[in-house]
Backbone as numpy.savetxt, mean C-alpha at the origin, in Angstrom:
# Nx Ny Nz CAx CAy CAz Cx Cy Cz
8.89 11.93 -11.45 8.15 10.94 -10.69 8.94 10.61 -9.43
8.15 10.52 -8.32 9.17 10.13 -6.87 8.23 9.45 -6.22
8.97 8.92 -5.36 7.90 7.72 -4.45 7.21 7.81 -3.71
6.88 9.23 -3.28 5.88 10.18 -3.37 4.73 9.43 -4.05
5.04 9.98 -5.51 4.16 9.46 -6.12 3.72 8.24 -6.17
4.54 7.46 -6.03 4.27 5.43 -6.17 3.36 5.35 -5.42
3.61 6.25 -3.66 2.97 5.29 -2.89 1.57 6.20 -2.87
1.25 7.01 -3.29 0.19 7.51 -3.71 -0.85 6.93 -4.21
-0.10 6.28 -5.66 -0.57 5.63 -6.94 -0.95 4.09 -5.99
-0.32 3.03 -5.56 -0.37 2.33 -4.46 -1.51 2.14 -3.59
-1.60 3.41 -3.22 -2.75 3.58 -2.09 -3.92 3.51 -2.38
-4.26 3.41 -3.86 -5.36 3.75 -4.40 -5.93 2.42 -4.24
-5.06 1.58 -3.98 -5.82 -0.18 -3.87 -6.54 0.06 -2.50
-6.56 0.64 -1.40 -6.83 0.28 -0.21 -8.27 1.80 -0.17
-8.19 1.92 -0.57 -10.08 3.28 -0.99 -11.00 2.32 -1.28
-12.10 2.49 -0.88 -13.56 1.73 -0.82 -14.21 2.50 -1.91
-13.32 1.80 -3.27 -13.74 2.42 -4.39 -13.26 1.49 -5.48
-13.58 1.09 -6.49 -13.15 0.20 -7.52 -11.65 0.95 -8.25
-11.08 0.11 -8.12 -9.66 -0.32 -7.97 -8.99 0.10 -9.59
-8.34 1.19 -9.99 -7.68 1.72 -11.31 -6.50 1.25 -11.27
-6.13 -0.16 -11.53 -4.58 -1.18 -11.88 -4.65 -0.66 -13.27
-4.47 -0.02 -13.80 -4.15 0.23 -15.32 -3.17 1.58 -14.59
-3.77 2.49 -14.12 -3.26 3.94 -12.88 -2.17 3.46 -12.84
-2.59 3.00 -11.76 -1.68 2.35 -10.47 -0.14 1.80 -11.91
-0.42 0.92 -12.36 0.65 0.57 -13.55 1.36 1.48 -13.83
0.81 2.50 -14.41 1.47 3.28 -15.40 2.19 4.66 -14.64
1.74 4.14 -13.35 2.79 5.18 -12.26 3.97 4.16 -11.52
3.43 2.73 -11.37 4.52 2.27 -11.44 5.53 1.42 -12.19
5.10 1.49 -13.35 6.57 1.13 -14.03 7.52 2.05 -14.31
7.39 3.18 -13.53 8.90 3.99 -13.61 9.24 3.89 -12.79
9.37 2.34 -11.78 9.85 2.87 -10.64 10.58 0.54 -10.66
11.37 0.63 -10.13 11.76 -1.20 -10.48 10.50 -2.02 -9.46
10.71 -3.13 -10.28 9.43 -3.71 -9.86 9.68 -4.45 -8.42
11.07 -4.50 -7.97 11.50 -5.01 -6.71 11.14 -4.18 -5.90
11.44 -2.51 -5.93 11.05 -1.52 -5.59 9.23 -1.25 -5.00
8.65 -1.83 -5.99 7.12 -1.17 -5.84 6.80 -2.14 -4.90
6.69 -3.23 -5.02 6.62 -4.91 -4.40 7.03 -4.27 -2.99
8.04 -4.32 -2.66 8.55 -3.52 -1.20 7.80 -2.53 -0.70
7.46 -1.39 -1.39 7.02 -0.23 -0.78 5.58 -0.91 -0.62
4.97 -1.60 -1.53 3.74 -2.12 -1.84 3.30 -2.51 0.02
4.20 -4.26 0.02 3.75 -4.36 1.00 4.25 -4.10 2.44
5.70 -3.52 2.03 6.19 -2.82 3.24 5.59 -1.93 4.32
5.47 -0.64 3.35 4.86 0.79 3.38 3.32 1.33 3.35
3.02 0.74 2.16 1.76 0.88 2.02 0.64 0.03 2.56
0.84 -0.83 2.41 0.02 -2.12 3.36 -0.15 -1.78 4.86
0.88 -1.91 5.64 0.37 -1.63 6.48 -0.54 -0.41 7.56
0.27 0.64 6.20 -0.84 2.15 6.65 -1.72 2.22 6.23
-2.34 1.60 4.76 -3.52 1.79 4.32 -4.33 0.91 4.67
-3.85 -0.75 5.08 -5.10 -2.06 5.01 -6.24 -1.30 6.24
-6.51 -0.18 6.97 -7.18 -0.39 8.22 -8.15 0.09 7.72
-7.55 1.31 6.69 -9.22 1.29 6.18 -10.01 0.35 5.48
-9.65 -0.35 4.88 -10.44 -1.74 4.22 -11.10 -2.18 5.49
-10.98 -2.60 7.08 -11.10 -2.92 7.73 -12.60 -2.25 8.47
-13.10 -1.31 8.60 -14.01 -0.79 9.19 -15.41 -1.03 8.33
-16.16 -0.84 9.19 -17.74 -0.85 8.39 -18.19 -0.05 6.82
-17.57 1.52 7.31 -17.55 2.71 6.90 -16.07 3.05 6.49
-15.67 2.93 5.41 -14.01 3.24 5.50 -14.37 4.83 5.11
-12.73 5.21 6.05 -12.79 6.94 6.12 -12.70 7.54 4.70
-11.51 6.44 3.71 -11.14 7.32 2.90 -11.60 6.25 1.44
-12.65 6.97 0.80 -13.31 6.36 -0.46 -12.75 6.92 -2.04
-12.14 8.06 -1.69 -12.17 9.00 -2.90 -10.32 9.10 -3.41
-9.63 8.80 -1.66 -8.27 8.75 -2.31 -7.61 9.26 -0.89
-6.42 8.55 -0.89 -5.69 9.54 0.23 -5.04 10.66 0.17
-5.00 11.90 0.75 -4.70 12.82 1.16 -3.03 12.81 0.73
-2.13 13.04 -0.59 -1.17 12.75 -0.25 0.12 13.32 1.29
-0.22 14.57 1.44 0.90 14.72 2.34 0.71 14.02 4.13
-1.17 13.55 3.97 -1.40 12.82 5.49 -0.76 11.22 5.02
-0.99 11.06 3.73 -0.44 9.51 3.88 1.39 9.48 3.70
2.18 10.47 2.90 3.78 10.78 3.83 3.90 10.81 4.85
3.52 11.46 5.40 3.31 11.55 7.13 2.83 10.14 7.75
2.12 9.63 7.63 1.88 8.07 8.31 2.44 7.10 7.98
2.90 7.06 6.57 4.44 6.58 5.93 6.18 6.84 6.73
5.89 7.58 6.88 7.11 8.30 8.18 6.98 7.97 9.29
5.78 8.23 9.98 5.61 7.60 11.31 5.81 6.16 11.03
4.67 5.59 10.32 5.25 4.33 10.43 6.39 3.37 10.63
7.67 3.82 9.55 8.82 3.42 9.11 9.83 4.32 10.35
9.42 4.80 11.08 10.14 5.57 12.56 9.77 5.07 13.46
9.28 4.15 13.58 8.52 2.87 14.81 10.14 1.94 14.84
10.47 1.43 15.96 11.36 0.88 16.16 10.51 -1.45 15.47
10.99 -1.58 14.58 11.08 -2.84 14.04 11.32 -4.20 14.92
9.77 -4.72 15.60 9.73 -5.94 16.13 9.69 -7.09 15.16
10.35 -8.32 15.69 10.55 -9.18 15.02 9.79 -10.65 15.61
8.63 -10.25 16.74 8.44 -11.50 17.30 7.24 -12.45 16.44
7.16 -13.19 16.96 5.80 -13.70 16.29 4.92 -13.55 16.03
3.82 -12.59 17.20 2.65 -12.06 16.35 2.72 -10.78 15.27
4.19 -10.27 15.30 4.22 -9.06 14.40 4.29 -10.00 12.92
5.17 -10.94 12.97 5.21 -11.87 11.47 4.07 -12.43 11.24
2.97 -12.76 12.62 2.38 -13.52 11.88 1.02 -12.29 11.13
1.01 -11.32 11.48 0.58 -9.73 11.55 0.84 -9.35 9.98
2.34 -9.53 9.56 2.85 -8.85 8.62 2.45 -10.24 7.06
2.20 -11.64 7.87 2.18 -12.63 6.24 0.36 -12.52 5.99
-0.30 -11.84 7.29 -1.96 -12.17 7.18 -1.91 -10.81 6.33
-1.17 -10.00 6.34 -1.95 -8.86 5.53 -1.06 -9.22 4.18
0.06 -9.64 3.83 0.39 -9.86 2.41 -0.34 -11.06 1.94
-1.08 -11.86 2.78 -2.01 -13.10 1.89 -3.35 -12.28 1.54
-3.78 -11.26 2.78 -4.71 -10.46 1.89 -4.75 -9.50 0.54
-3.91 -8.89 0.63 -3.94 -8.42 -0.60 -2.85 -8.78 -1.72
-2.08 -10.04 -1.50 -1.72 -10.28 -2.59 -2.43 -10.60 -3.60
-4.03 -10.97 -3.51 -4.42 -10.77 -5.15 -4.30 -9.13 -5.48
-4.60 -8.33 -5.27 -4.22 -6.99 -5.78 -2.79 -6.84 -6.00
-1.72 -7.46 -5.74 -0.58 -7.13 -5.99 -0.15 -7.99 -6.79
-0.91 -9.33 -7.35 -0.80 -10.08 -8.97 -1.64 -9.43 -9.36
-2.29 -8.71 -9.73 -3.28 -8.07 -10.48 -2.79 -7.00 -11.13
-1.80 -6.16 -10.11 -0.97 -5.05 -10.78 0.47 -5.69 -11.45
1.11 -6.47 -10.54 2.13 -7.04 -11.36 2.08 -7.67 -12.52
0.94 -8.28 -13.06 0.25 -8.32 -14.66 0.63 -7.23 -15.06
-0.22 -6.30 -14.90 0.94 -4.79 -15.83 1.96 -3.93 -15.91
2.85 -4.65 -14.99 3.92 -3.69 -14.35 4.85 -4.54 -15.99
């Protein structure tokens, strides 16, 4: 299992598709729960929330794993602003989906 896989398993919250937290669980409790929480809303949040965002989201069925490494990489290779609208950017998307991330932490 590699984090590869986590953020795979992860991503599956942000598909315009009913939501497998039992999955998602049982790929991440091999991984520490400080760990998933981080990548959760570090990593994954901010590459996946845009599709939730559109009329029509692109990706319903699942992401592509090696396009979502790759936008995972780009992402985390962006030089790290710290001003105010990036924080206030980074607490609006962890108040959005932190119910999905108590929902999985129930089974982690």
């Amino acid at each position: 299992m590699s984090v590869i896989d986590l953020c795979e398993a992860l991503s599956d919250i942000f598909i315009d598709n009913e939501v497998d937290y039992n999955y998602i669980a049982s790929i991440a409790k091999n991984f520490p729960i400080d760990l998933v929480e981080y990548i959760f809303f570090e990593w994954i949040t901010p590459v996946c929330y845009p599709n939730l965002c559109t009329p029509i989201p692109t990706v319903w069925a699942g992401f592509k794993p090696n396009i979502l490494w790759k936008d995972i990489i780009e992402f985390r290779s962006q030089p790290r602003k710290n001003g105010f609208i990036t924080k206030l950017k980074k607490y609006y998307l962890r108040e959005k989906v932190k119910p999905d991330w108590l929902e999985l932490k129930k089974l982690l």
